[in-house]
PDB file of N, CA, C and O in Angstrom:
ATOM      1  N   UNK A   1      11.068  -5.690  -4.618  1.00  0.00           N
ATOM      2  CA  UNK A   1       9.819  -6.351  -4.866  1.00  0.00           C
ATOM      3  C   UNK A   1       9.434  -7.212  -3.661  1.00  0.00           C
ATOM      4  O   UNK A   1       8.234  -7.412  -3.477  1.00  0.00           O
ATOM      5  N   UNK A   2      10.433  -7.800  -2.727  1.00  0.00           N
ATOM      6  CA  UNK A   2      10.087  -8.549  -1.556  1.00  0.00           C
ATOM      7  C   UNK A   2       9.561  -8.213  -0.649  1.00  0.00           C
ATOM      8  O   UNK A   2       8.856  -8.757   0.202  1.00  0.00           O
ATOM      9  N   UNK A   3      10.066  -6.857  -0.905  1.00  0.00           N
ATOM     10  CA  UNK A   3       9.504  -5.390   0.386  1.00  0.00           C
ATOM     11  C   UNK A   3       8.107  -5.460   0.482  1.00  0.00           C
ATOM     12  O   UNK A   3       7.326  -5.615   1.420  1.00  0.00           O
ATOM     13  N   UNK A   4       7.950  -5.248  -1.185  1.00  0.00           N
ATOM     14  CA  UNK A   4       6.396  -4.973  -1.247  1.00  0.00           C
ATOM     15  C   UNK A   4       5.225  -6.225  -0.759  1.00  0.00           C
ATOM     16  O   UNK A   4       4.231  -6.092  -0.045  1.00  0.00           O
ATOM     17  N   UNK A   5       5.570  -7.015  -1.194  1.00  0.00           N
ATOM     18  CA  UNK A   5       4.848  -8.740  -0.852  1.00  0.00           C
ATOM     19  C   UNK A   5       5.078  -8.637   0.995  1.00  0.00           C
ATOM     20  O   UNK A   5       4.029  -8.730   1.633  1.00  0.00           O
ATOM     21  N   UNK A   6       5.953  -8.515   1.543  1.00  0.00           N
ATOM     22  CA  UNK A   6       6.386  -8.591   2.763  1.00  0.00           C
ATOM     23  C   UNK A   6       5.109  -7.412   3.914  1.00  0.00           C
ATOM     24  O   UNK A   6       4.452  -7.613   4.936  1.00  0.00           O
ATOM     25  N   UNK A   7       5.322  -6.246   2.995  1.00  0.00           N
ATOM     26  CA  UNK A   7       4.664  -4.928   3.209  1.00  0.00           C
ATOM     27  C   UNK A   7       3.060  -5.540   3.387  1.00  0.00           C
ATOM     28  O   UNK A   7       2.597  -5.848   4.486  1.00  0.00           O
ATOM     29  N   UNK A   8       2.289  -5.658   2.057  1.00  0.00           N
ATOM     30  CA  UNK A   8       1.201  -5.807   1.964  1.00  0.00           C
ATOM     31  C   UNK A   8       0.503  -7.084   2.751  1.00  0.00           C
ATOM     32  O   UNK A   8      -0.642  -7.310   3.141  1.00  0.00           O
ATOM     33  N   UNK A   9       1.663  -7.755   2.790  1.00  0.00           N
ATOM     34  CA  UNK A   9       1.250  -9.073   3.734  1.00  0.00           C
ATOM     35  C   UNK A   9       0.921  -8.523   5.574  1.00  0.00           C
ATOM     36  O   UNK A   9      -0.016  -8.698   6.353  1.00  0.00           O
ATOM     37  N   UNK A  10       2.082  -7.903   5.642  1.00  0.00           N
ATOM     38  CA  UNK A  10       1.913  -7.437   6.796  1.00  0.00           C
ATOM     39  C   UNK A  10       0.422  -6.501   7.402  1.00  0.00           C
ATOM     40  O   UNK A  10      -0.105  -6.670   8.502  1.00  0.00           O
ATOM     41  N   UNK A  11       0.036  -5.643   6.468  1.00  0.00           N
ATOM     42  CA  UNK A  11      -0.663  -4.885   5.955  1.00  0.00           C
ATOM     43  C   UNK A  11      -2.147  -5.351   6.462  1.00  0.00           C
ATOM     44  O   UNK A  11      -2.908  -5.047   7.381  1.00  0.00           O
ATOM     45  N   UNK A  12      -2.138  -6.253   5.362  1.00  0.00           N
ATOM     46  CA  UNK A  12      -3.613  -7.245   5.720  1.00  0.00           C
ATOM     47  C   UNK A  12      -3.832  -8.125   6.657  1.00  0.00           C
ATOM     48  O   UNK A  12      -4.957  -8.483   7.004  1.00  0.00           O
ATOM     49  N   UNK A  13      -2.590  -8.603   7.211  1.00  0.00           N
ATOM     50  CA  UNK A  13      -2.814  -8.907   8.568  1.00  0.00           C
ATOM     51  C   UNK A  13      -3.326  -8.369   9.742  1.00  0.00           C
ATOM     52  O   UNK A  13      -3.922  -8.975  10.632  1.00  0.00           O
ATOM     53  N   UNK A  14      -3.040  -7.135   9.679  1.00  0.00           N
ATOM     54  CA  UNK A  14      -3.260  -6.085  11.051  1.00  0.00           C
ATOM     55  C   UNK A  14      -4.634  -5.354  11.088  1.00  0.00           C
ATOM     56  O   UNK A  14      -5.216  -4.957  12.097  1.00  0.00           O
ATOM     57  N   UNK A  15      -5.037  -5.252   9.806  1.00  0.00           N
ATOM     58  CA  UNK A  15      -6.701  -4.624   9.633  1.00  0.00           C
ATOM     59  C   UNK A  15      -6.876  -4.592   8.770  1.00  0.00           C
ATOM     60  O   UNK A  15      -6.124  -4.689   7.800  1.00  0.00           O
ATOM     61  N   UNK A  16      -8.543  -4.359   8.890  1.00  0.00           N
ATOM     62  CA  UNK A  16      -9.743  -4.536   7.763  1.00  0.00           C
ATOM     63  C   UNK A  16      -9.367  -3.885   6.715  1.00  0.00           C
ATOM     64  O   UNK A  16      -9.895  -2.775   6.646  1.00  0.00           O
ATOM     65  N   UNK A  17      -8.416  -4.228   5.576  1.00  0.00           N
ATOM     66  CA  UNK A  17      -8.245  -3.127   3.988  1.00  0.00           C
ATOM     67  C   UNK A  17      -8.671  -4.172   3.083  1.00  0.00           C
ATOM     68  O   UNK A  17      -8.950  -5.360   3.244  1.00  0.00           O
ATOM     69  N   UNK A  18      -8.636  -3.243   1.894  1.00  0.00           N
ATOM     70  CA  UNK A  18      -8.534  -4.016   1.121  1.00  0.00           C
ATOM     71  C   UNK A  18      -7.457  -3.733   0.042  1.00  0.00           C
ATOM     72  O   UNK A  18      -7.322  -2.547  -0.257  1.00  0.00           O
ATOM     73  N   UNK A  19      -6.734  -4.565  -0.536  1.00  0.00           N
ATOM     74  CA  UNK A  19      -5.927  -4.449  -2.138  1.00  0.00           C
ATOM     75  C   UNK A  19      -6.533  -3.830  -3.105  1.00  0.00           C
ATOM     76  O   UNK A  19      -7.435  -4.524  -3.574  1.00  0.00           O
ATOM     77  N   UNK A  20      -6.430  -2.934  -3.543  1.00  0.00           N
ATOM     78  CA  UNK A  20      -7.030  -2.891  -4.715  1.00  0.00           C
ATOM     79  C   UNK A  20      -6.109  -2.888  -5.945  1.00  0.00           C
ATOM     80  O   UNK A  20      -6.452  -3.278  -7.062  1.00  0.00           O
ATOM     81  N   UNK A  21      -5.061  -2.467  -5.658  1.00  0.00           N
ATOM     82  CA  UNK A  21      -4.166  -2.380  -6.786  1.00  0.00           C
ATOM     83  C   UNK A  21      -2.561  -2.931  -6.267  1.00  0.00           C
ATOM     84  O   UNK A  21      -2.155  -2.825  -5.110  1.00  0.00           O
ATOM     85  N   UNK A  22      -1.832  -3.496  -7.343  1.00  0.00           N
ATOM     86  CA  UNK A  22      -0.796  -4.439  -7.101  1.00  0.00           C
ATOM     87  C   UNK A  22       0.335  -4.294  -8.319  1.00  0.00           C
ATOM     88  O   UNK A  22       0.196  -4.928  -9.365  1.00  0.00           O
ATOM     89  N   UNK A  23       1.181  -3.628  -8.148  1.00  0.00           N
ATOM     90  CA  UNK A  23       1.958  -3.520  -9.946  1.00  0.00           C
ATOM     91  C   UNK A  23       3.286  -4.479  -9.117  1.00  0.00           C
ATOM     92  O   UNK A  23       3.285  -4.633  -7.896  1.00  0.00           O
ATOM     93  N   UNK A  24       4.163  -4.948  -9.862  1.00  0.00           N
ATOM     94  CA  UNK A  24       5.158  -5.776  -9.405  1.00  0.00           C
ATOM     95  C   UNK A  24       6.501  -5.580 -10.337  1.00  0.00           C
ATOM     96  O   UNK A  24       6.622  -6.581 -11.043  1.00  0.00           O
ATOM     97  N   UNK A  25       7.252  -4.897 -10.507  1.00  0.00           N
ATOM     98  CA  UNK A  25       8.707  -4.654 -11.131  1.00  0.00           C
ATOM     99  C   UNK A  25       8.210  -4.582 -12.230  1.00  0.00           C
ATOM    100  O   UNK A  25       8.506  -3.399 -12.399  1.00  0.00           O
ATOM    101  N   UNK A  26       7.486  -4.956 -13.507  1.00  0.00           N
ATOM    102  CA  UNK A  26       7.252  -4.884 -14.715  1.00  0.00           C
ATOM    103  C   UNK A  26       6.759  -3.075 -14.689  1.00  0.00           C
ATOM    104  O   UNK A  26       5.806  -2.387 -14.321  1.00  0.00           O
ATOM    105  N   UNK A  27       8.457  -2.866 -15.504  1.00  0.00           N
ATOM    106  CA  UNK A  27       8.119  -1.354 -16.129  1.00  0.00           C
ATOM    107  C   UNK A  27       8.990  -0.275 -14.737  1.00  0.00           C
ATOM    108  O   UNK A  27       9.679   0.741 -14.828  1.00  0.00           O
ATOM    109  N   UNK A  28       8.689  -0.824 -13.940  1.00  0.00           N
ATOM    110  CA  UNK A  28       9.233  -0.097 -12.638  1.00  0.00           C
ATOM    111  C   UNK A  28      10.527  -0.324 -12.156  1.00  0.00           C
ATOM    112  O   UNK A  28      10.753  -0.054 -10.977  1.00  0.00           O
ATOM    113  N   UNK A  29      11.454  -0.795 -12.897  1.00  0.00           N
ATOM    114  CA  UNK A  29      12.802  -1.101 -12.410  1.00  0.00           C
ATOM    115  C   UNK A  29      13.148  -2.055 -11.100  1.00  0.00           C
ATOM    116  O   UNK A  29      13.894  -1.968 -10.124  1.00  0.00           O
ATOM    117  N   UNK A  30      12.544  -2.662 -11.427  1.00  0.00           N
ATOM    118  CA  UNK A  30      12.504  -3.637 -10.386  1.00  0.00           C
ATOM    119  C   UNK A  30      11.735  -3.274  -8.846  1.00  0.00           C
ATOM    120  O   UNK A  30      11.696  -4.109  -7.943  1.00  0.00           O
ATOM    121  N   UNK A  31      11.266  -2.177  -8.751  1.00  0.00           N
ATOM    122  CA  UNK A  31      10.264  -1.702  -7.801  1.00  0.00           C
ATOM    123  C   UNK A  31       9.232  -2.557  -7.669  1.00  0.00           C
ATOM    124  O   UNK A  31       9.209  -3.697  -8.135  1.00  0.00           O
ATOM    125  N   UNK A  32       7.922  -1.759  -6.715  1.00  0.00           N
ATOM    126  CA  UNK A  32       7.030  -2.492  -6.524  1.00  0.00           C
ATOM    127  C   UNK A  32       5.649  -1.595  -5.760  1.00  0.00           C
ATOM    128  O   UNK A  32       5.759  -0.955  -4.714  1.00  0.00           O
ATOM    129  N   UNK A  33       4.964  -1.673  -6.195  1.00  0.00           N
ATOM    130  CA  UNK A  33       4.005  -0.781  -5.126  1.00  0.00           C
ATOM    131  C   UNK A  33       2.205  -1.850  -4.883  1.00  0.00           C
ATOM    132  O   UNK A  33       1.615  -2.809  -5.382  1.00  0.00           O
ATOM    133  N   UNK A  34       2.077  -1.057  -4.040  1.00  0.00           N
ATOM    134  CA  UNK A  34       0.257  -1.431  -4.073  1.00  0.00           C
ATOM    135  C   UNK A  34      -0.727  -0.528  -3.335  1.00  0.00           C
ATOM    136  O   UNK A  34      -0.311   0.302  -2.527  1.00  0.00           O
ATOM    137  N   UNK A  35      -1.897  -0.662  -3.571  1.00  0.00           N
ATOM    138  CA  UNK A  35      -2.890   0.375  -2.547  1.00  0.00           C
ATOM    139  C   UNK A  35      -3.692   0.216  -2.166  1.00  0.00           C
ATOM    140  O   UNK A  35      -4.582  -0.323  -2.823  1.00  0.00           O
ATOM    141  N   UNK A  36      -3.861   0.559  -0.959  1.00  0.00           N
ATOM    142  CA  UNK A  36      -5.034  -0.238  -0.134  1.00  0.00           C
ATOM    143  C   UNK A  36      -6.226   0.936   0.372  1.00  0.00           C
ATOM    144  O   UNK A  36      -6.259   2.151   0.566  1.00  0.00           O
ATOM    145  N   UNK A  37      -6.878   0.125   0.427  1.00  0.00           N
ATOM    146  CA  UNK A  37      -8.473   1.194   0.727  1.00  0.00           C
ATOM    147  C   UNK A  37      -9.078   0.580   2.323  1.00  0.00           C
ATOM    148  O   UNK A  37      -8.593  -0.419   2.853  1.00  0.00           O
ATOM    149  N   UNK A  38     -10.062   1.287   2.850  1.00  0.00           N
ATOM    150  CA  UNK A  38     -10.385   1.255   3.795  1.00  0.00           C
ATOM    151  C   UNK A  38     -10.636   1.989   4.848  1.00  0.00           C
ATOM    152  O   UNK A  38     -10.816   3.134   4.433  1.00  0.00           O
ATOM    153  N   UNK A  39     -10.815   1.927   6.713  1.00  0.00           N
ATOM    154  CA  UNK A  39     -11.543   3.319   7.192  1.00  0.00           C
ATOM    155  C   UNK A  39     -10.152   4.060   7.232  1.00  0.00           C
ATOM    156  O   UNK A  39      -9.191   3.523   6.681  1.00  0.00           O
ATOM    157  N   UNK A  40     -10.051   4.943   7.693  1.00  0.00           N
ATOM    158  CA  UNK A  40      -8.794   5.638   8.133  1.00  0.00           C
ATOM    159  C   UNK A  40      -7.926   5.081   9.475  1.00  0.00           C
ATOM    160  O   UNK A  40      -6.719   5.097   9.715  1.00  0.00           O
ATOM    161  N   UNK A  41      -8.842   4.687  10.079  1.00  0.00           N
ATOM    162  CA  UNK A  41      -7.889   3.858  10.769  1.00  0.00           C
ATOM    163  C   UNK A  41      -7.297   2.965  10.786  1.00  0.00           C
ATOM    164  O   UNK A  41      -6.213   2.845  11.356  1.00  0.00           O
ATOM    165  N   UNK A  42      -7.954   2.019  10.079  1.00  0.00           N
ATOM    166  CA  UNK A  42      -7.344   1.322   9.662  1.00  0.00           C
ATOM    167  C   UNK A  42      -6.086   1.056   8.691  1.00  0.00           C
ATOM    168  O   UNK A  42      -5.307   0.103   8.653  1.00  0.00           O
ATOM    169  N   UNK A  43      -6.172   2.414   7.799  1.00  0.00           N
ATOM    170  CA  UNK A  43      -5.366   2.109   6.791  1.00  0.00           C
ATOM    171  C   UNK A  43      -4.227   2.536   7.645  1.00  0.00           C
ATOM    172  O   UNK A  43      -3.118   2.060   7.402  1.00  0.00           O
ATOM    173  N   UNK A  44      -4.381   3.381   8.616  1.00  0.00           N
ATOM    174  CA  UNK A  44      -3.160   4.133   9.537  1.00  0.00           C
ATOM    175  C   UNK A  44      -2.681   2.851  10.188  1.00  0.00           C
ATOM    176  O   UNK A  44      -1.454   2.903  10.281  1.00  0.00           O
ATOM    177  N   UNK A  45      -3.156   1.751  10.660  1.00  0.00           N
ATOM    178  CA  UNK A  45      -2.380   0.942  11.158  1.00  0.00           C
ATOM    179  C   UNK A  45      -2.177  -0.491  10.522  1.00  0.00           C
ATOM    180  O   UNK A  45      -1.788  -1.478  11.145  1.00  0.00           O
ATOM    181  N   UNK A  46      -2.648  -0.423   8.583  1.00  0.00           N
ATOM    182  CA  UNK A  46      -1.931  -1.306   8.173  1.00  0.00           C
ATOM    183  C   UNK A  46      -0.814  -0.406   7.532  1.00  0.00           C
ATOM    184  O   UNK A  46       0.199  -0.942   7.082  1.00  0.00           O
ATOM    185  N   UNK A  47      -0.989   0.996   7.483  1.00  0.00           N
ATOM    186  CA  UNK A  47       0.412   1.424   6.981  1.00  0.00           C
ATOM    187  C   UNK A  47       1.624   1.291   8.067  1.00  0.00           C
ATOM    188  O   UNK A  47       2.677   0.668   7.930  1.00  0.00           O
ATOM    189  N   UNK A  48       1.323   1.802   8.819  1.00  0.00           N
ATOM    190  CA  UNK A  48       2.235   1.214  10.200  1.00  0.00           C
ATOM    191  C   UNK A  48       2.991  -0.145  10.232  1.00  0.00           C
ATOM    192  O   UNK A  48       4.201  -0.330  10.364  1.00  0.00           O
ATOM    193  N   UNK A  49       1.935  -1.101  10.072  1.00  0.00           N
ATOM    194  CA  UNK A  49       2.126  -2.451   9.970  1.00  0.00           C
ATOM    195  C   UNK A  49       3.248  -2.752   8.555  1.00  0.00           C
ATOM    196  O   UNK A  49       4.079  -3.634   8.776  1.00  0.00           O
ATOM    197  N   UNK A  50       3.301  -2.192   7.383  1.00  0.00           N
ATOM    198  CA  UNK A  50       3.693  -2.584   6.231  1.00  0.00           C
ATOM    199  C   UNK A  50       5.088  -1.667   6.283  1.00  0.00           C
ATOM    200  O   UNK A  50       6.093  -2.118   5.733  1.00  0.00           O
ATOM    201  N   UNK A  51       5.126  -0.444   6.916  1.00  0.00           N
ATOM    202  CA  UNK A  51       6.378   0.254   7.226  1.00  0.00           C
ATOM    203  C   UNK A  51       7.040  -0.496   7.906  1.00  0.00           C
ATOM    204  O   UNK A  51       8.215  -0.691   7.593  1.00  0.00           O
ATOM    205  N   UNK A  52       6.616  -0.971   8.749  1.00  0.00           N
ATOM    206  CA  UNK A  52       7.967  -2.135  10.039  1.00  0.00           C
ATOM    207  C   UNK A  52       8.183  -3.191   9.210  1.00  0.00           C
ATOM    208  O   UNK A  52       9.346  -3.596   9.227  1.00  0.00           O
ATOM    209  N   UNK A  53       7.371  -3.812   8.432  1.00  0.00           N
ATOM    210  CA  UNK A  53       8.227  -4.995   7.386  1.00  0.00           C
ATOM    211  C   UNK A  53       8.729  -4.960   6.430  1.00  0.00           C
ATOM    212  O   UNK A  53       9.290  -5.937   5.933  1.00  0.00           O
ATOM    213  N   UNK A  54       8.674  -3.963   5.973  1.00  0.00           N
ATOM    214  CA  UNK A  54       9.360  -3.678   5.001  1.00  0.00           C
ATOM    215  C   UNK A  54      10.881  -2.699   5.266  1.00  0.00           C
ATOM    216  O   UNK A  54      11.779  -2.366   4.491  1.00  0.00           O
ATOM    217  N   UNK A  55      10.670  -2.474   6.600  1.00  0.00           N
ATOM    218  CA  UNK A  55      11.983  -1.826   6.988  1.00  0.00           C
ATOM    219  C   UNK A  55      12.831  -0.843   6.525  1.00  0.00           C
ATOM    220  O   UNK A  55      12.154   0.065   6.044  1.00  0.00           O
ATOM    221  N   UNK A  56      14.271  -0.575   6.441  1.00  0.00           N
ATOM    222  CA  UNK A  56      14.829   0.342   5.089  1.00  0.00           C
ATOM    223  C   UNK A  56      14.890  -0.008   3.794  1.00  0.00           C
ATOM    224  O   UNK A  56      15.895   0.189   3.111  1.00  0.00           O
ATOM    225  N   UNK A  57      13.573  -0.680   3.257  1.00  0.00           N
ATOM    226  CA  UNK A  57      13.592  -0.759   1.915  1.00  0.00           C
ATOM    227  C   UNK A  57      13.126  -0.704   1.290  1.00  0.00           C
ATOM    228  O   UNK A  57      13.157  -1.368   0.254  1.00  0.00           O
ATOM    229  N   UNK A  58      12.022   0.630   1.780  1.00  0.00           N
ATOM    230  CA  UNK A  58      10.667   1.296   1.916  1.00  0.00           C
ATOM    231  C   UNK A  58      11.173   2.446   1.369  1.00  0.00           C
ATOM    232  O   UNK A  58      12.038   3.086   1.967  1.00  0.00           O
ATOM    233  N   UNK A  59      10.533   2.953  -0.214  1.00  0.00           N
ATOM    234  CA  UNK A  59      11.017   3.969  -0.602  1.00  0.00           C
ATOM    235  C   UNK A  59      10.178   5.624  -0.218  1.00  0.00           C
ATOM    236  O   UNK A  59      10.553   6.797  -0.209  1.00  0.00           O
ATOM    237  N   UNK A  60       8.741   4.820   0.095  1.00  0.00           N
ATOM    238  CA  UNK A  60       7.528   5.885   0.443  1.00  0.00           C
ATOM    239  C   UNK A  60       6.286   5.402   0.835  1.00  0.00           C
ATOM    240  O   UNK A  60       5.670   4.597   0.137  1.00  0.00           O
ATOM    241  N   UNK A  61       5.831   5.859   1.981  1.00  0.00           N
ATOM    242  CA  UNK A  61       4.215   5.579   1.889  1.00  0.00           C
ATOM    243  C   UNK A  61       3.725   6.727   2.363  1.00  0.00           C
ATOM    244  O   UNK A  61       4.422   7.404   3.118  1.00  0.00           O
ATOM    245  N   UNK A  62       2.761   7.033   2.087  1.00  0.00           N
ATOM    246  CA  UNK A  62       1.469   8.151   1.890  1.00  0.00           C
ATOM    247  C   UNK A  62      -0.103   7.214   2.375  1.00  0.00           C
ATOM    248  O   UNK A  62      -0.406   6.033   2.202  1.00  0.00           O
ATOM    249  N   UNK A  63      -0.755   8.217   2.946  1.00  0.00           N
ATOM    250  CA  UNK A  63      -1.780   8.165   3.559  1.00  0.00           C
ATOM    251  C   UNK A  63      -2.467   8.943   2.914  1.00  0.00           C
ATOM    252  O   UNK A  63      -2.083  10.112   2.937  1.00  0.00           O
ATOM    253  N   UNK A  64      -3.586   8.657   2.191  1.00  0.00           N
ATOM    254  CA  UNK A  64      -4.607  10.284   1.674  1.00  0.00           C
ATOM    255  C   UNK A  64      -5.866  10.007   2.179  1.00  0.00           C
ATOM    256  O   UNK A  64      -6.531   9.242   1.480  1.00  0.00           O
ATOM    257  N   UNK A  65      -6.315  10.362   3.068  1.00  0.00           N
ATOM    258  CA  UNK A  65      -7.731  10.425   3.633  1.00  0.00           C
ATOM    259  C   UNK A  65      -8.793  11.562   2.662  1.00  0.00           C
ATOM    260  O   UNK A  65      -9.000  12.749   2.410  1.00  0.00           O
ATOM    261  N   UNK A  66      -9.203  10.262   2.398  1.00  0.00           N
ATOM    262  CA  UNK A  66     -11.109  11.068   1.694  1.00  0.00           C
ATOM    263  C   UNK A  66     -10.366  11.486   0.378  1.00  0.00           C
ATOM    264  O   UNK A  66     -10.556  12.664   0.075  1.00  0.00           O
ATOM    265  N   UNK A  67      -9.556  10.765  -0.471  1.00  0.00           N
ATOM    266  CA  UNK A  67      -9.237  10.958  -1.735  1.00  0.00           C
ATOM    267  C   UNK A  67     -10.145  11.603  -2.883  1.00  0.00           C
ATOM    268  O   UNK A  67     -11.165  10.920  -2.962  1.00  0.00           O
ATOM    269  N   UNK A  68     -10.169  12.724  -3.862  1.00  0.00           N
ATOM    270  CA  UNK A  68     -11.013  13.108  -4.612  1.00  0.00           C
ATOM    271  C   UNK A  68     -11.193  12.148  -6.017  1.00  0.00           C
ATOM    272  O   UNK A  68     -10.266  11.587  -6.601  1.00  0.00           O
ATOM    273  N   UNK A  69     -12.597  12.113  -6.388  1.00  0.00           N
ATOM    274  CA  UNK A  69     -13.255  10.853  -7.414  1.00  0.00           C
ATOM    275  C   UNK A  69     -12.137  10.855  -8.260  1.00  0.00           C
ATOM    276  O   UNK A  69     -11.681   9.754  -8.569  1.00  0.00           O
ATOM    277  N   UNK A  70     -11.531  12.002  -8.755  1.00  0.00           N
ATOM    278  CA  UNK A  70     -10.254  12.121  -9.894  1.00  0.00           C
ATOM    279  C   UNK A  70      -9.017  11.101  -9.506  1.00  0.00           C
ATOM    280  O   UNK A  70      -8.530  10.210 -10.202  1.00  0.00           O
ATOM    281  N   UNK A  71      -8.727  11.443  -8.405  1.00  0.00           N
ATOM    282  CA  UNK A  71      -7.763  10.991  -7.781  1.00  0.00           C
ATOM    283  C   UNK A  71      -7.966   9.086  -8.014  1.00  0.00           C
ATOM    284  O   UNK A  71      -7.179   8.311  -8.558  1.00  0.00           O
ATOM    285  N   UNK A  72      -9.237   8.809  -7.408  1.00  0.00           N
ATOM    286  CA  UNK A  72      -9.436   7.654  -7.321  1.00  0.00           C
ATOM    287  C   UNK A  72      -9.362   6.776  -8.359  1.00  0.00           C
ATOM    288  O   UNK A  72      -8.946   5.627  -8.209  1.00  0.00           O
ATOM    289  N   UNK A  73      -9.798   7.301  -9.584  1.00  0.00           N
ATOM    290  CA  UNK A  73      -9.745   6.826 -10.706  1.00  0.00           C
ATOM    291  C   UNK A  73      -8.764   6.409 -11.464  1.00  0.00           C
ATOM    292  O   UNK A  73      -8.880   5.409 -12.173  1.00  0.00           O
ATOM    293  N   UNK A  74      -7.503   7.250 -11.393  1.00  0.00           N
ATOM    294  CA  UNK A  74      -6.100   6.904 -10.891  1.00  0.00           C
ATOM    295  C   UNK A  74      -5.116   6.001 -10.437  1.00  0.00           C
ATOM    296  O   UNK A  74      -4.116   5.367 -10.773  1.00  0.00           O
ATOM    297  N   UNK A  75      -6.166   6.344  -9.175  1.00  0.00           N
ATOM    298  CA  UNK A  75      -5.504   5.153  -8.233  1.00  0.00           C
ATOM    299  C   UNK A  75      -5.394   3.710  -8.499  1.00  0.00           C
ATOM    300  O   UNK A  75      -4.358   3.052  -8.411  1.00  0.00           O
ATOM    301  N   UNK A  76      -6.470   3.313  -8.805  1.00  0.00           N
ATOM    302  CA  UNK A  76      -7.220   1.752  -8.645  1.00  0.00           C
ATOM    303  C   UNK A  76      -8.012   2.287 -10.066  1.00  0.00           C
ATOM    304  O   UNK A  76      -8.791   3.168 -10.430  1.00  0.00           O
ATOM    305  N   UNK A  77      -6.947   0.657 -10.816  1.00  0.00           N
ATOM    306  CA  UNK A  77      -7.619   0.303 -12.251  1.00  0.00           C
ATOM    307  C   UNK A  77      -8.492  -0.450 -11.991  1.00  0.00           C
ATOM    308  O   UNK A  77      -9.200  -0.908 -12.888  1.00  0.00           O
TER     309      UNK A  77
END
């Protein structure tokens, strides 16, 4: 869960995203995730940014450029 706070912090530091979604260990075994929106480049170099702080304790990140409306709906409650 520190990963993730550590991650997303890093994240929004480095470029224009935004949070949209935030779950925190409740239900997830003590995991943690979040998702961020924004241009593509940006999200490419707050994912960058949130991979180096979070270090090996980073279970996955994914990039989906131009996500479909289904998808999105999904995504971000």
């Amino acid at each position: 869960m520190c990963a993730a706070i550590a991650a997303a912090d890093a994240a929004c530091k480095v470029a224009y995203v935004i949070v949209r979604d935030v779950r925190f260990a409740v239900d997830l075994a003590g995991k943690a995730y979040f998702t961020l929106t924004g241009a593509l480049d940006a999200i490419q170099s707050a994912s960058h940014a949130a991979n180096e702080a979070a270090g090996d304790r980073i279970v996955g990140l994914e990039v989906i450029a131009q996500p479909s409306p289904d998808l999105r709906g999904r995504l971000f409650r």
